[in-house]
Biopython code that builds the backbone (N, CA, C, O; Angstrom):
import numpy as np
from Bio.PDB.StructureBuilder import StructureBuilder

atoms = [
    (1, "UNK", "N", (33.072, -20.469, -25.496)),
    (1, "UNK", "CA", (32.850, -19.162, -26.062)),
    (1, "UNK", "C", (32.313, -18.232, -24.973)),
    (1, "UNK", "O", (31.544, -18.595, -24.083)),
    (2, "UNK", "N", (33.031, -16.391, -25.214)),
    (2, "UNK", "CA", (32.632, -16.029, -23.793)),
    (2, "UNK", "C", (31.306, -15.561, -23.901)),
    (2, "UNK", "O", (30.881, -15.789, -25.033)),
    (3, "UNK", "N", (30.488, -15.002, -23.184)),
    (3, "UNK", "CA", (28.896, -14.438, -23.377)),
    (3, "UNK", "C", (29.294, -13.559, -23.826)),
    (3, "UNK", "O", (30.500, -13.318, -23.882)),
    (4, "UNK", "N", (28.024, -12.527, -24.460)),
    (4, "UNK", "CA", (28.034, -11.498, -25.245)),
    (4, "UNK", "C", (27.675, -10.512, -23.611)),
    (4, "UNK", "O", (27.297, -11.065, -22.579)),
    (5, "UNK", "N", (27.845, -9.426, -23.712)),
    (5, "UNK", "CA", (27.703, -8.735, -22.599)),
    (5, "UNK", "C", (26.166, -8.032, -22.910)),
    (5, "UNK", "O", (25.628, -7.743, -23.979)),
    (6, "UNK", "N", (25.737, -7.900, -21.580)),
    (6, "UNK", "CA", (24.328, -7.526, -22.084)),
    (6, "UNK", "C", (23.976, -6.292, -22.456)),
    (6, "UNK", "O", (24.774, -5.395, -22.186)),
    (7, "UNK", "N", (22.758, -5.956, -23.132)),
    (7, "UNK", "CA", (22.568, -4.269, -23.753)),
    (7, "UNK", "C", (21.864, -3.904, -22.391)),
    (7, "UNK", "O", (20.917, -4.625, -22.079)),
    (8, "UNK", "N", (22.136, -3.085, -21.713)),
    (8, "UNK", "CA", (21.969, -2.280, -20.740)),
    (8, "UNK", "C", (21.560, -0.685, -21.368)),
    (8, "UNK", "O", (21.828, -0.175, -22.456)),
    (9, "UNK", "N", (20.881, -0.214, -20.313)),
    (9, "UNK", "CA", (20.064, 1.110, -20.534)),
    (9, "UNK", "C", (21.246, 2.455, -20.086)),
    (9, "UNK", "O", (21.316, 3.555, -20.635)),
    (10, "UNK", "N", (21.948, 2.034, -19.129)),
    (10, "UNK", "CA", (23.443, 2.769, -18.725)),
    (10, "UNK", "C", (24.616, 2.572, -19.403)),
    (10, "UNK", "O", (25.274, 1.547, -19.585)),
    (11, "UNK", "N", (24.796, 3.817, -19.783)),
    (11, "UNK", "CA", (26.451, 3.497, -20.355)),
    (11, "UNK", "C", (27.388, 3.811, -19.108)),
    (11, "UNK", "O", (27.553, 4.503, -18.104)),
    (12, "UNK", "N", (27.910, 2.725, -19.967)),
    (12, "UNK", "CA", (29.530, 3.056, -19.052)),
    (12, "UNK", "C", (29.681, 4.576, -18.454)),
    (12, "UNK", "O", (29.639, 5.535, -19.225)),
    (13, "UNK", "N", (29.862, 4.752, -17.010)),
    (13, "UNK", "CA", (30.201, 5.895, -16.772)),
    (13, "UNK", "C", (31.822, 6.496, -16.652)),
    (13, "UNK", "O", (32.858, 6.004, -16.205)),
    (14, "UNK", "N", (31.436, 8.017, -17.385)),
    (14, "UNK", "CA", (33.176, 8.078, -17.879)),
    (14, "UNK", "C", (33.902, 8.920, -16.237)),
    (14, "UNK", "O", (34.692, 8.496, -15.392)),
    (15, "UNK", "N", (33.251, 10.080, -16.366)),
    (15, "UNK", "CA", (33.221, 10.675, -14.967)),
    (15, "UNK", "C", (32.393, 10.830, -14.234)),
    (15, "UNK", "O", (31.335, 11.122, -14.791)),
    (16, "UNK", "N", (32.330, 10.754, -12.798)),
    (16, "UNK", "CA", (31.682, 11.494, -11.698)),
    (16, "UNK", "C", (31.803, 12.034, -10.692)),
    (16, "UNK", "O", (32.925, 11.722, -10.290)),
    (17, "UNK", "N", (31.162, 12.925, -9.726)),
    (17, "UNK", "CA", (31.338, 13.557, -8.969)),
    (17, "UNK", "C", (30.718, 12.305, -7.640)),
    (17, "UNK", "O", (29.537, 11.993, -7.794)),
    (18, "UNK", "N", (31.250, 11.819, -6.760)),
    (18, "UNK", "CA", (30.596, 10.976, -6.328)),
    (18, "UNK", "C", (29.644, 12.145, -5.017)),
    (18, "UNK", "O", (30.143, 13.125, -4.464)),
    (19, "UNK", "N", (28.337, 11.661, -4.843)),
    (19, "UNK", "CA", (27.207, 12.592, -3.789)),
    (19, "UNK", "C", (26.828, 11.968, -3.014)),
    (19, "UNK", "O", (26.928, 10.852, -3.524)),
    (20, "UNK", "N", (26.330, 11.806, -1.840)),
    (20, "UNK", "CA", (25.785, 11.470, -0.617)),
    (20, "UNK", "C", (24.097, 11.612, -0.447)),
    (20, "UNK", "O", (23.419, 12.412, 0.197)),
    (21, "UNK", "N", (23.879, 10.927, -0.970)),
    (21, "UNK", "CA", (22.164, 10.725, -0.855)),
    (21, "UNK", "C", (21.644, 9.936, 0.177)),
    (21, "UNK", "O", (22.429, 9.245, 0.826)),
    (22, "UNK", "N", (20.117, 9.925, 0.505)),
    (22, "UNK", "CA", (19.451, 9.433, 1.975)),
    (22, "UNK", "C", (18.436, 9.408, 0.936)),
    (22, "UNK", "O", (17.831, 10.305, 0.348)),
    (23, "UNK", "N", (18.404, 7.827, 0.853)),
    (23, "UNK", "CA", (17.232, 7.222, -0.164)),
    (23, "UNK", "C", (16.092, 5.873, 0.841)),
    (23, "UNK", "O", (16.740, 4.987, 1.398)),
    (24, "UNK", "N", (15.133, 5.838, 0.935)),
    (24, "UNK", "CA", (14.414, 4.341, 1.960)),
    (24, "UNK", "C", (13.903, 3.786, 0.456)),
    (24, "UNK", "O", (12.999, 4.332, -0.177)),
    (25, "UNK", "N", (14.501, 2.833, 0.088)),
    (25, "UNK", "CA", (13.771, 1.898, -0.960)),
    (25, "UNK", "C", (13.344, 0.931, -0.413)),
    (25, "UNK", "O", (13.844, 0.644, 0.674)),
    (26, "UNK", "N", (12.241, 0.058, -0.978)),
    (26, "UNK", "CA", (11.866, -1.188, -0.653)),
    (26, "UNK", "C", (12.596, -2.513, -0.585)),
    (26, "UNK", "O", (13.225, -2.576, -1.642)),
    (27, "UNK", "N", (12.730, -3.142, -0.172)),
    (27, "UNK", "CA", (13.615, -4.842, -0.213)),
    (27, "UNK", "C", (13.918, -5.153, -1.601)),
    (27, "UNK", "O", (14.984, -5.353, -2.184)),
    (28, "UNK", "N", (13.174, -5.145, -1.832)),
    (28, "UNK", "CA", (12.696, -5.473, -3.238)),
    (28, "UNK", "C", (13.174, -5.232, -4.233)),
    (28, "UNK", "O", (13.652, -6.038, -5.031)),
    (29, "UNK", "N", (13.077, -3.485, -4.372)),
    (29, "UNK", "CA", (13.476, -2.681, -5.555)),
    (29, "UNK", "C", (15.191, -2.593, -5.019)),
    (29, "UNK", "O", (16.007, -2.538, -5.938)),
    (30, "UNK", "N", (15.746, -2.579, -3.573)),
    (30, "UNK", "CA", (17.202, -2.789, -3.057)),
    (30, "UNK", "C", (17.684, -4.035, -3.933)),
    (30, "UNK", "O", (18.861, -4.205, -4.251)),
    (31, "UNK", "N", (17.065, -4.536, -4.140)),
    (31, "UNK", "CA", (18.196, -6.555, -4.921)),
    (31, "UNK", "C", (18.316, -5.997, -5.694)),
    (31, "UNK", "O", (19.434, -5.755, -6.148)),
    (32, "UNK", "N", (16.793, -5.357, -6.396)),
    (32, "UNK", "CA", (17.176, -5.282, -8.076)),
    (32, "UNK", "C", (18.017, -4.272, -8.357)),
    (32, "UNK", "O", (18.756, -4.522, -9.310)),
    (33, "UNK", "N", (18.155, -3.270, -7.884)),
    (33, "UNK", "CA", (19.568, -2.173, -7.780)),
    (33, "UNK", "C", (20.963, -3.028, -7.439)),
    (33, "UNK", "O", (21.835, -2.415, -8.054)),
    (34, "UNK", "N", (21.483, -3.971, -6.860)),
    (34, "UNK", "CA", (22.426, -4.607, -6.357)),
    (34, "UNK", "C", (22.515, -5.170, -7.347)),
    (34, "UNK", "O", (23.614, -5.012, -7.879)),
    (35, "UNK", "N", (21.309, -6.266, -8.279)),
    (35, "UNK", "CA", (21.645, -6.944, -9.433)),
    (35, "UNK", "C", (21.773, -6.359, -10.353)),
    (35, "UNK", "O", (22.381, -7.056, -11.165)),
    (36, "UNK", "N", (21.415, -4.890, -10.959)),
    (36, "UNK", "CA", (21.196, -4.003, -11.485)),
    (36, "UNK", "C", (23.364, -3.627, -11.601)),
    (36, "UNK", "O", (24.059, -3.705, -12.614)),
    (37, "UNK", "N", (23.679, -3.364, -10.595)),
    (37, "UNK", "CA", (25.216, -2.987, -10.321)),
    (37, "UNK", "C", (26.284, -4.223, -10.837)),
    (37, "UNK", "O", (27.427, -4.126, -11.285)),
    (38, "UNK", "N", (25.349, -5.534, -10.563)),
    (38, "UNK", "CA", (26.625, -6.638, -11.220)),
    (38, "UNK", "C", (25.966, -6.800, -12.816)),
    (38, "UNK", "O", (26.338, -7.625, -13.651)),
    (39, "UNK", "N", (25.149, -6.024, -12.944)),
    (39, "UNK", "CA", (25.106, -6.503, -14.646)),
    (39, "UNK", "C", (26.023, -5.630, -15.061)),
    (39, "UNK", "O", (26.822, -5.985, -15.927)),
    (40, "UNK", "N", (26.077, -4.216, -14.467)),
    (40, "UNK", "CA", (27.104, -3.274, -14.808)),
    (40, "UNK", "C", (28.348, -3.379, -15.432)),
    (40, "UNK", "O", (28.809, -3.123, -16.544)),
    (41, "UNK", "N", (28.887, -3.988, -14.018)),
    (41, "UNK", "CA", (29.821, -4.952, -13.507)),
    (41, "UNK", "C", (30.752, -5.432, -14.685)),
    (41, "UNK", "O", (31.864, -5.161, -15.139)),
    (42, "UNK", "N", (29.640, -6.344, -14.952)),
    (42, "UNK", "CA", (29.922, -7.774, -15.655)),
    (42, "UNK", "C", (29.706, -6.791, -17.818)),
    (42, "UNK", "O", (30.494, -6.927, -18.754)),
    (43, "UNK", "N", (28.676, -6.142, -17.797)),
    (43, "UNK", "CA", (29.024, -5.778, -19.021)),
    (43, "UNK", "C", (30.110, -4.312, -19.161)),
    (43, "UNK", "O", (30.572, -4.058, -20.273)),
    (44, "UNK", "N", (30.356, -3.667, -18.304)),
    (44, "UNK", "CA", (30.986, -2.591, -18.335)),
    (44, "UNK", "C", (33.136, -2.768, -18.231)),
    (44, "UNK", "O", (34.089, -2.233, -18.798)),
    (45, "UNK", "N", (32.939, -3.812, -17.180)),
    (45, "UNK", "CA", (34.630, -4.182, -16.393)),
    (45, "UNK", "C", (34.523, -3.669, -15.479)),
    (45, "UNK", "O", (35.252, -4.123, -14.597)),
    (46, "UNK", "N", (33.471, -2.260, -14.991)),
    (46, "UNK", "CA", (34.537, -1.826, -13.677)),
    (46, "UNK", "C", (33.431, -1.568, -12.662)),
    (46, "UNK", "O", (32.505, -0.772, -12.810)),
    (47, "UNK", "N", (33.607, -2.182, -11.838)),
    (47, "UNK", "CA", (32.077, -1.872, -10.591)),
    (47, "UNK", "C", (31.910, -0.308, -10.100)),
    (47, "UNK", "O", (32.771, 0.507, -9.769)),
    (48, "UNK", "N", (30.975, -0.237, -10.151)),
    (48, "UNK", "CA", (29.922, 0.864, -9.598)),
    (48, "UNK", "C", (29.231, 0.889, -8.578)),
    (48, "UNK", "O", (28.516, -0.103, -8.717)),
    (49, "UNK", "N", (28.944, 1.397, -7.570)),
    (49, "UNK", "CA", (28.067, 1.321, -6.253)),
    (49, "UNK", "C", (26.985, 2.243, -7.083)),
    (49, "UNK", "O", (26.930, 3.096, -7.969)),
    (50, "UNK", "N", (25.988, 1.318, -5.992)),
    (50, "UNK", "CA", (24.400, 1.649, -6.697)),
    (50, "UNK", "C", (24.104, 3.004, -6.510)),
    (50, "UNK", "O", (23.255, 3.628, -7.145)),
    (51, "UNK", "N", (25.029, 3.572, -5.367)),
    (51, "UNK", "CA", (24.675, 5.206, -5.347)),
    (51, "UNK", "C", (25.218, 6.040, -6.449)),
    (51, "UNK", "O", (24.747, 7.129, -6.777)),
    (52, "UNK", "N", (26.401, 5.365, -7.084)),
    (52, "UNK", "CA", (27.085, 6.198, -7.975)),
    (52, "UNK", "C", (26.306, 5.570, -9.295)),
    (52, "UNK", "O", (27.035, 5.555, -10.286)),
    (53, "UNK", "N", (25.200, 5.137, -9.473)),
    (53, "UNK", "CA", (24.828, 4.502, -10.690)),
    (53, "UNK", "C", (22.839, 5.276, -10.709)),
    (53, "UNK", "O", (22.144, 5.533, -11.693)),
    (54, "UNK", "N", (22.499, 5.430, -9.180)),
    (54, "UNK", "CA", (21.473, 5.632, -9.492)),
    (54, "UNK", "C", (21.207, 7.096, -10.416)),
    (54, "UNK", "O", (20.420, 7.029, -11.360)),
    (55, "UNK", "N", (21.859, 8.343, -10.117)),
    (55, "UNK", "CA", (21.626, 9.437, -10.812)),
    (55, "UNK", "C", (21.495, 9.208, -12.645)),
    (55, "UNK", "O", (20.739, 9.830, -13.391)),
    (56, "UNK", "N", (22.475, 8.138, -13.024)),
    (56, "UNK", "CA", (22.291, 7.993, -14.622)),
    (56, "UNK", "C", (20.963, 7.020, -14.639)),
    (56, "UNK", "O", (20.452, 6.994, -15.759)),
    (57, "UNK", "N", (20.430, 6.385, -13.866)),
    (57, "UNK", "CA", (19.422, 5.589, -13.746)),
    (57, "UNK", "C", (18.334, 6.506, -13.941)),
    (57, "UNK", "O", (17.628, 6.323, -14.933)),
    (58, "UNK", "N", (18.063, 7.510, -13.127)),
    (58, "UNK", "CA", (17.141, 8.693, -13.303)),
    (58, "UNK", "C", (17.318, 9.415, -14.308)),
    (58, "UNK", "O", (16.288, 9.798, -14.863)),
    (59, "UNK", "N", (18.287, 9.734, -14.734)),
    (59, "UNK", "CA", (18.670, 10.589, -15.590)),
    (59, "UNK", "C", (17.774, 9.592, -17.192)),
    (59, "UNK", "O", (16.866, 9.927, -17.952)),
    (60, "UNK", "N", (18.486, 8.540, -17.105)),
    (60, "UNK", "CA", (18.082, 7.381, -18.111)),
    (60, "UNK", "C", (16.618, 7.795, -18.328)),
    (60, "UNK", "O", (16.177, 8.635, -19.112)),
    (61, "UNK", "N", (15.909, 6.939, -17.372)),
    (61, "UNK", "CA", (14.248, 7.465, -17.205)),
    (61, "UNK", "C", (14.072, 8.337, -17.365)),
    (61, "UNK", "O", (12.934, 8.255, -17.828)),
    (62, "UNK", "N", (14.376, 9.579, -17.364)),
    (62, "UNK", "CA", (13.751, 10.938, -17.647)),
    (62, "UNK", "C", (13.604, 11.236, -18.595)),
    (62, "UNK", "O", (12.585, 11.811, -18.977)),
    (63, "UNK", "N", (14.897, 10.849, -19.539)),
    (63, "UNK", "CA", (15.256, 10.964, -20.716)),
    (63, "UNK", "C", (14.315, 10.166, -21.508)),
    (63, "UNK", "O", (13.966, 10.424, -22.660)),
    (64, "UNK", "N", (13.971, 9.266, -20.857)),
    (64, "UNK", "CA", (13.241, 8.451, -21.972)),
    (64, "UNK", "C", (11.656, 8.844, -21.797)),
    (64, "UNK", "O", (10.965, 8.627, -22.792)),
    (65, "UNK", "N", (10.928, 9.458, -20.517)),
    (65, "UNK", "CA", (9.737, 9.408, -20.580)),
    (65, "UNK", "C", (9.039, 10.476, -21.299)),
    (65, "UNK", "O", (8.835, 11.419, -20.534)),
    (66, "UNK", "N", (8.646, 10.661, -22.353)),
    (66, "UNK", "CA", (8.131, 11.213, -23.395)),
    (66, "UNK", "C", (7.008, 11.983, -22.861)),
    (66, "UNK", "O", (6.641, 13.015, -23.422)),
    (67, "UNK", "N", (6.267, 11.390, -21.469)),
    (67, "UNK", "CA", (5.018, 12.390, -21.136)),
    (67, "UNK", "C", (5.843, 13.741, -20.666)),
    (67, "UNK", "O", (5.788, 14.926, -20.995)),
    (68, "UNK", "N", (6.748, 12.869, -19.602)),
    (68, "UNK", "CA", (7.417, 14.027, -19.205)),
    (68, "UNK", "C", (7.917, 14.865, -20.063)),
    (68, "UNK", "O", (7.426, 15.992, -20.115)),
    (69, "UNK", "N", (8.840, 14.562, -20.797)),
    (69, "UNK", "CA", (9.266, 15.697, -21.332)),
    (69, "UNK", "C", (8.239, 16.603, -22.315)),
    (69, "UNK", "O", (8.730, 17.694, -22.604)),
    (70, "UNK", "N", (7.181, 16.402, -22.763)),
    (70, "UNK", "CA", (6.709, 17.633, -23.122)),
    (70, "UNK", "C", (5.621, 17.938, -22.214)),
    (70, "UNK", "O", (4.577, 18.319, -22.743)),
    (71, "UNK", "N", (5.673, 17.812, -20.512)),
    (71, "UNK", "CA", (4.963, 18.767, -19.546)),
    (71, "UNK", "C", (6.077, 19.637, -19.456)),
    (71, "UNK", "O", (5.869, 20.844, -19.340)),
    (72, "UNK", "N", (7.623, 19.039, -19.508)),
    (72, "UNK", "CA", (8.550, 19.728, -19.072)),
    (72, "UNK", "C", (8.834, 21.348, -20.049)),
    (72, "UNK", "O", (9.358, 22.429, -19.784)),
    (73, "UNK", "N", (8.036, 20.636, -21.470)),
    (73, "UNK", "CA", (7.889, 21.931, -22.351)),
    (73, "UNK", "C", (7.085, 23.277, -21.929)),
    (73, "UNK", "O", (7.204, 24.492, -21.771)),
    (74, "UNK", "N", (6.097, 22.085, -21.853)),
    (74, "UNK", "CA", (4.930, 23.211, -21.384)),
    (74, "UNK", "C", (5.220, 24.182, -19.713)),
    (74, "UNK", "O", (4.593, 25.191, -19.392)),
    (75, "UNK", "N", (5.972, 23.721, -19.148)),
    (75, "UNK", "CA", (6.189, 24.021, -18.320)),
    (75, "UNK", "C", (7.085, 25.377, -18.719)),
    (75, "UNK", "O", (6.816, 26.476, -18.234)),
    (76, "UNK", "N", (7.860, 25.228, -19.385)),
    (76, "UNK", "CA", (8.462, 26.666, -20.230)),
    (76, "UNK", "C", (8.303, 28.189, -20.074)),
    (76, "UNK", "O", (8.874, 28.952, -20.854)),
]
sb = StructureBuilder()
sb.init_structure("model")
sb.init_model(0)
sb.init_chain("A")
sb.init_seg("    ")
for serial, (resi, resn, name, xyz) in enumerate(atoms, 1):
    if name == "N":
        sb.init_residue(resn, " ", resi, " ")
    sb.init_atom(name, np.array(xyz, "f"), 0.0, 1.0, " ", f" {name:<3s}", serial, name[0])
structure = sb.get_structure()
């Protein structure tokens, strides 16, 4: 029986503009972005480079952090 594909925080991306970013991450947080891209991968069908994945990654987080978004109100 095949695995169930995993619930991931990224959806499938439909379009993008691909961008050129100059990012220094740690060793560390680099795997987990690389493993981060084959879960993609593996639940999505179609590979993604971690540069073309990080903007919905941020985007994701932003969306979800609740402090932020109502400084982002107040900020208004």
């Amino acid at each position: 029986m095949a695995k169930a594909a995993p619930q991931i925080k990224i959806q499938k991306i439909i379009t993008h503009k691909p961008v050129k970013i100059h990012v220094s991450v740690p060793h560390n947080l680099n795997a987990d972005l690389e493993a981060y891209a084959k879960v993609y991968e593996r639940t999505h069908g179609e590979k993604q480079s971690v540069g073309a994945l990080i903007p919905h990654m941020l985007s994701a987080f932003l969306n979800s952090d609740s402090g932020f978004k109502k400084a982002k109100r107040e900020l208004a």
